[in-house]
C-alpha positions as CSV (number, residue, x, y, z in Angstrom):
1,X,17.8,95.0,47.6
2,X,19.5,91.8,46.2
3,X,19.9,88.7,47.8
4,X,23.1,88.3,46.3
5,X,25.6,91.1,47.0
6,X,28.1,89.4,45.6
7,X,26.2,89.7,42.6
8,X,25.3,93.1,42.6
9,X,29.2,93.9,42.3
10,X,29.6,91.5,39.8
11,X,31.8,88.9,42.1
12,X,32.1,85.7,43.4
13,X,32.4,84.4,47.2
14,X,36.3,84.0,46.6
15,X,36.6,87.8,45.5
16,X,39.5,89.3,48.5
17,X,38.5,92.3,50.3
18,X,40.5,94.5,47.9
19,X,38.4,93.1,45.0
20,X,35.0,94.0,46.7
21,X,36.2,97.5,47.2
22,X,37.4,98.1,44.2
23,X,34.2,96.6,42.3
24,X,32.4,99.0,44.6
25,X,34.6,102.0,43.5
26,X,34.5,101.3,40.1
27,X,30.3,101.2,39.5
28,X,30.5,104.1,42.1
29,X,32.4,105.9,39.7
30,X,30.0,105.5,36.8
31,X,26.3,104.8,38.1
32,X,26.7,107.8,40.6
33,X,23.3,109.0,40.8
34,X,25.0,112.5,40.6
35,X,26.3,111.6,37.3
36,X,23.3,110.2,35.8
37,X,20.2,112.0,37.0
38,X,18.0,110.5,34.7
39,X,19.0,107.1,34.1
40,X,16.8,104.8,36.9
41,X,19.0,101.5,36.0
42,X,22.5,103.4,37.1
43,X,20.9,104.8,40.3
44,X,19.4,101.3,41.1
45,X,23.2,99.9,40.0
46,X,24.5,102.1,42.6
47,X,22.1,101.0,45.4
48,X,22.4,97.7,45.0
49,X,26.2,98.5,45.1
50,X,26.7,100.7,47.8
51,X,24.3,97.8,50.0
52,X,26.6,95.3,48.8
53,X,29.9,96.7,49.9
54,X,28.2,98.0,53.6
55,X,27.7,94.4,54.1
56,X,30.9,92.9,53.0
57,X,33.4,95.4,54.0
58,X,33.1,94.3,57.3
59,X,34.9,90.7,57.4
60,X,32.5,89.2,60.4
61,X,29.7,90.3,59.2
62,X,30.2,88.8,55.7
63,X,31.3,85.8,57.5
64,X,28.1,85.8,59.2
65,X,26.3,86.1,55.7
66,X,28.2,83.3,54.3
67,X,27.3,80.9,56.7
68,X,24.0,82.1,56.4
69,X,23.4,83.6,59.8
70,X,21.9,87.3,58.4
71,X,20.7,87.9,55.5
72,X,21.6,90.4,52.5
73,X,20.2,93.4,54.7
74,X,22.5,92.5,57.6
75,X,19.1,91.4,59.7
76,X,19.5,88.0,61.7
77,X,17.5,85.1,60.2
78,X,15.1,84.0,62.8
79,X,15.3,80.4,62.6
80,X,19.1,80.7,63.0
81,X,19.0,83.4,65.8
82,X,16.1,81.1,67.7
83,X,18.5,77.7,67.6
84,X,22.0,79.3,68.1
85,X,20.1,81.4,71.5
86,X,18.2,77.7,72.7
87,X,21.6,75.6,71.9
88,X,24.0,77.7,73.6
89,X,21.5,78.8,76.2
90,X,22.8,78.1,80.3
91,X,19.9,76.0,81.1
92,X,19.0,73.8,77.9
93,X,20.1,69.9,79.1
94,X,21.0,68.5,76.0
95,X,24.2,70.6,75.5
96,X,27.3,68.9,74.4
97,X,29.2,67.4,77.9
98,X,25.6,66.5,79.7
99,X,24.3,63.0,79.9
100,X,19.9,63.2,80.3
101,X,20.1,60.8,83.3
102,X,21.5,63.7,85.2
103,X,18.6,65.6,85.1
104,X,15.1,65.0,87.0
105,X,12.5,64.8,84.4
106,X,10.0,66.7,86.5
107,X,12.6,69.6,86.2
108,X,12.8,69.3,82.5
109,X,8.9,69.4,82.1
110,X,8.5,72.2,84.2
111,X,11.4,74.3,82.2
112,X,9.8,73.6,79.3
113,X,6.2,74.1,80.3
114,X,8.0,77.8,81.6
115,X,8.9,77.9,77.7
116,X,6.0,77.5,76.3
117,X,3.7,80.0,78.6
118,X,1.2,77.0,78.9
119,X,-1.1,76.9,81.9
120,X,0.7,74.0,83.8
121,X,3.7,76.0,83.9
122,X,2.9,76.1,87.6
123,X,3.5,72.6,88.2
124,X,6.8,72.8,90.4
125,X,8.2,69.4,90.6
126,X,9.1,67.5,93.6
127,X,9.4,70.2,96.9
128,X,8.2,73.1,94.7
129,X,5.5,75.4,95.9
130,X,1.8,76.0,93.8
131,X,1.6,78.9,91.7
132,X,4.2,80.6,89.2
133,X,5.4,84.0,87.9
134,X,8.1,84.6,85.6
135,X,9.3,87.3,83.6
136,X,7.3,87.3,80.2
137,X,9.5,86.9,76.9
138,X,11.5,89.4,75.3
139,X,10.3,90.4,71.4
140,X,12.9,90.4,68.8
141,X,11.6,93.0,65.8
142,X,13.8,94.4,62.8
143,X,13.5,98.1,61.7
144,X,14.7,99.9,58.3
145,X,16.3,103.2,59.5
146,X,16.9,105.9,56.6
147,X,21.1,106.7,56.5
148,X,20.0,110.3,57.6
149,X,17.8,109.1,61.1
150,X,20.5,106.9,61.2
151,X,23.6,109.4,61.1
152,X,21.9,112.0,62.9
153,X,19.2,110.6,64.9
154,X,15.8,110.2,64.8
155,X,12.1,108.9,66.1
156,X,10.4,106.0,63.9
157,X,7.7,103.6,64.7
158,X,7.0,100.1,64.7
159,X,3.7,98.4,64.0
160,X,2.8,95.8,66.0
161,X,0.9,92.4,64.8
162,X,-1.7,92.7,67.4
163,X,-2.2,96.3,66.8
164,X,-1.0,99.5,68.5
165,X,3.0,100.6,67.9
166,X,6.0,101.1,69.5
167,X,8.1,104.9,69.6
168,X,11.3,104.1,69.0
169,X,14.1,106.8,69.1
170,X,16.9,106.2,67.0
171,X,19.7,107.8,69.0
172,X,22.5,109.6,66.3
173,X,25.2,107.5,65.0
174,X,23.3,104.3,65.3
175,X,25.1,101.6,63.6
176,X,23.2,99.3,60.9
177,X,22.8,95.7,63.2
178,X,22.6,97.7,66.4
179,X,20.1,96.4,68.8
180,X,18.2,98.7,70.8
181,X,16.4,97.6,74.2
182,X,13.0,98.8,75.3
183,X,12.5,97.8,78.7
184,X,9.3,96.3,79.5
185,X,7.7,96.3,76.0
186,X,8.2,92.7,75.2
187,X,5.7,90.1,75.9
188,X,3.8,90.5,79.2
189,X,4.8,88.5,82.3
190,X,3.4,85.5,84.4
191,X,1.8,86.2,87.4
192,X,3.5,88.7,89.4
193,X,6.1,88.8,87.1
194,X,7.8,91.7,85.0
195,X,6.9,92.2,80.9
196,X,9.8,91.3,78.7
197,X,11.9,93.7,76.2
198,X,11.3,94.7,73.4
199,X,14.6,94.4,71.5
200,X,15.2,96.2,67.8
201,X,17.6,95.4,65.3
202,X,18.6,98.4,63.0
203,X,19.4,98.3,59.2
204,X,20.3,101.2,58.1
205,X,19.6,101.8,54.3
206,X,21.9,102.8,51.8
207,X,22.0,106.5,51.0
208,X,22.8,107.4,47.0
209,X,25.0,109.7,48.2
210,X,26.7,109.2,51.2
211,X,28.7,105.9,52.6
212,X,29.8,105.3,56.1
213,X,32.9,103.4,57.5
214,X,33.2,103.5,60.9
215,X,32.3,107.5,62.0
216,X,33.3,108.6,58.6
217,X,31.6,109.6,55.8
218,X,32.4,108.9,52.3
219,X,31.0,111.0,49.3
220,X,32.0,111.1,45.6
221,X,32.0,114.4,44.4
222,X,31.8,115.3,40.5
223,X,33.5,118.5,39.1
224,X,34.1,120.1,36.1
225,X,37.3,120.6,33.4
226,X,37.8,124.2,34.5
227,X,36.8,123.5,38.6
228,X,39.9,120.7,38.6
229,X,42.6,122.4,36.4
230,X,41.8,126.2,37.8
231,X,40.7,125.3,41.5
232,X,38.1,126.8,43.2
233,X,34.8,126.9,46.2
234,X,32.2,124.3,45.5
235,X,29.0,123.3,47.3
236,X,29.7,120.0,48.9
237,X,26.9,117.8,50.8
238,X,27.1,116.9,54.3
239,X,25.1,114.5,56.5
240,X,24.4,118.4,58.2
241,X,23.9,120.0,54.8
242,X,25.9,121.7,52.1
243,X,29.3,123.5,53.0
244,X,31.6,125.2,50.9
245,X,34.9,123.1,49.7
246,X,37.5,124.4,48.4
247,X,38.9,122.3,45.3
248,X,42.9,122.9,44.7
249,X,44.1,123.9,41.4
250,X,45.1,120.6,39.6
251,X,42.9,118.4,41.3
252,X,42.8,115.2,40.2
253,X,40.0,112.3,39.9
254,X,40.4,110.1,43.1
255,X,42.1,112.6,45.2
256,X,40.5,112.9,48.7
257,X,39.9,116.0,50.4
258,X,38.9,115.9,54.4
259,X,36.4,117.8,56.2
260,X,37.0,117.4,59.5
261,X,34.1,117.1,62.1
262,X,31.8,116.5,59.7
263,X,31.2,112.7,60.0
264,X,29.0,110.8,62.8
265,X,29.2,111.2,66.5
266,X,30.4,108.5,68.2
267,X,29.3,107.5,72.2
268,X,32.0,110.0,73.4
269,X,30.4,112.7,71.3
270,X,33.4,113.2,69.0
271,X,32.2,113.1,65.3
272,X,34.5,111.8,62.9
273,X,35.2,113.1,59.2
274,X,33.6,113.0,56.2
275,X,36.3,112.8,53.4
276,X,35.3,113.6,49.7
277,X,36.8,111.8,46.8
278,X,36.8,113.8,43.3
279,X,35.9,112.6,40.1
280,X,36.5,115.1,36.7
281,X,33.1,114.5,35.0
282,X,33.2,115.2,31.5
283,X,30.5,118.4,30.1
284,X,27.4,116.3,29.2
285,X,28.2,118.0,25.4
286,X,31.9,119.1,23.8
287,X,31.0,121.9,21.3
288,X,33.5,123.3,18.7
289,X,35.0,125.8,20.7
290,X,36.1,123.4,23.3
291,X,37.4,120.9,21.0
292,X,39.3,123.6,19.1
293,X,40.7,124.8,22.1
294,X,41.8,121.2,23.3
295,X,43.3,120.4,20.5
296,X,45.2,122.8,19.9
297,X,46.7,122.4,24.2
298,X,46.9,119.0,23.3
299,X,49.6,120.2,20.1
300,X,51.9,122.6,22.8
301,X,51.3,120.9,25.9
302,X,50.5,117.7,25.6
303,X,51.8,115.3,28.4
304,X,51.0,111.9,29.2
305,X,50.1,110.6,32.9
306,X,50.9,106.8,32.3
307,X,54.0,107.0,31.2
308,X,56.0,104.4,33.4
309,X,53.1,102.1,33.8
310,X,53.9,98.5,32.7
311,X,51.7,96.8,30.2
């Protein structure tokens, strides 16, 4: 994945909203993977695309990027996370509106002595009692989901620095930058006191097929000449597998067709749609016949779809 998604859709950081989308829609349109099977550079195109637009479609979460809070997977950067949780955090003295002569100092060495799981964490100032148990720290990890575990849940693991693993379910229509909790899987506690969480950050990765907004699914779907000017059934993919779609007669590239239901479920259990843009794609070779027969359409029939645009 890029570090620059901007890049990968062949912007700036002043490019509007619109200007992302359409980008996106427009090396959709011709790296489909669907539409060049064989050609690694267009698929890769696509990727990087399709990753681009899930993280700036949102306009927090590219604001987040562009200050440099998560990088170009949508994962938090640590050394931002660690400072914004330590300078906002309740107990930290040196936040804005406290003076340090207001605080003991034996207080302050024993909150930081806490901090740093040291031995002399049991000092307890002036009145404390001997001895100390605290809650152990909780363990921030981030985990690539596939779009599919993602969409419709799944079971992945992560491997752990000091060996062993963690079973983490991915429940269905997990969002990419969800955090997950595991209670008492984080680092163990002091004394009597209780282990710490493990919490999980999700990025989802992009699929080549399938885009997500919200509970919806978005998917491109190629057709032929005779499938948009006749109509007809076609196999169309679902996060659930292939269903049969019926295409109009007279279908146009870029019209949308809904498929109700077939989206992911949100927390109430009600899925959303999955809505299916069409794209004509041209026959990979135009033999005699064909251009014959074109031609000679063209000579009784011909009409012209831009007239009235301004140039």
């Amino acid at each position: 994945m890029t570090d620059d998604p901007y890049g990968a859709l062949g912007l700036t950081k002043e490019a509007s909203a619109d200007k992302i989308k359409k980008a996106y829609r427009r090396i959709a349109k011709t790296c489909h993977p669907d539409l060049n099977p064989d050609d690694p550079d267009a698929v890769a195109k696509f990727k990087a695309a399709a990753a681009a637009y899930d993280l700036l479609k949102d306009p927090e979460q590219r604001a987040r990027f562009d200050r440099g809070e998560i990088d170009a997977t949508g994962a938090e950067r640590p050394e931002r996370q660690f400072y914004r949780d330590y300078a906002e955090a309740g107990g930290n003295p040196y936040r804005q509106g406290h003076r340090f002569d207001e605080f003991d100092a034996s207080d302050i060495f024993a909150e930081f002595m806490r901090r740093q799981g040291r031995p002399g964490a049991g000092y307890a100032g002036r009145g404390g009692a001997p001895g100390f148990h605290a809650r152990g720290a909780d363990r921030h990890y981030t985990l690539e989901v596939p779009f599919l575990d993602a969409a419709r849940g799944g079971r992945a693991q992560i491997r752990l620095p000091e060996g062993g693993a963690l079973e983490v379910t991915i429940p269905e229509g997990a969002a990419d930058g969800q955090t997950l909790r595991l209670r008492g899987k984080g680092a163990p506690g002091y004394g009597e006191g209780a282990a710490g969480d493990a919490l999980i950050t999700l990025a989802v990765a992009a699929h080549p097929v399938f885009r997500r907004e919200g509970r919806d699914i978005h998917v491109i779907l190629p057709i032929t000449f005779d499938e948009a000017v006749l109509g007809g059934k076609v196999a169309a993919p679902t996060i659930h597998g292939p269903v049969n779609l019926t295409i109009p007669a007279g279908a146009s590239s870029g019209r949308t067709l809904r498929l109700r239901g077939r989206g992911v479920k949100g927390r109430g259990g009600t899925p959303g749609d999955q809505l299916v843009e069409l794209s004509i794609a041209a026959p990979p070779r135009i033999d005699d016949e064909l251009a014959d027969f074109l031609r000679g359409w063209r000579e009784r029939h011909g009409y012209d779809p831009r007239k009235g645009m301004k140039t």
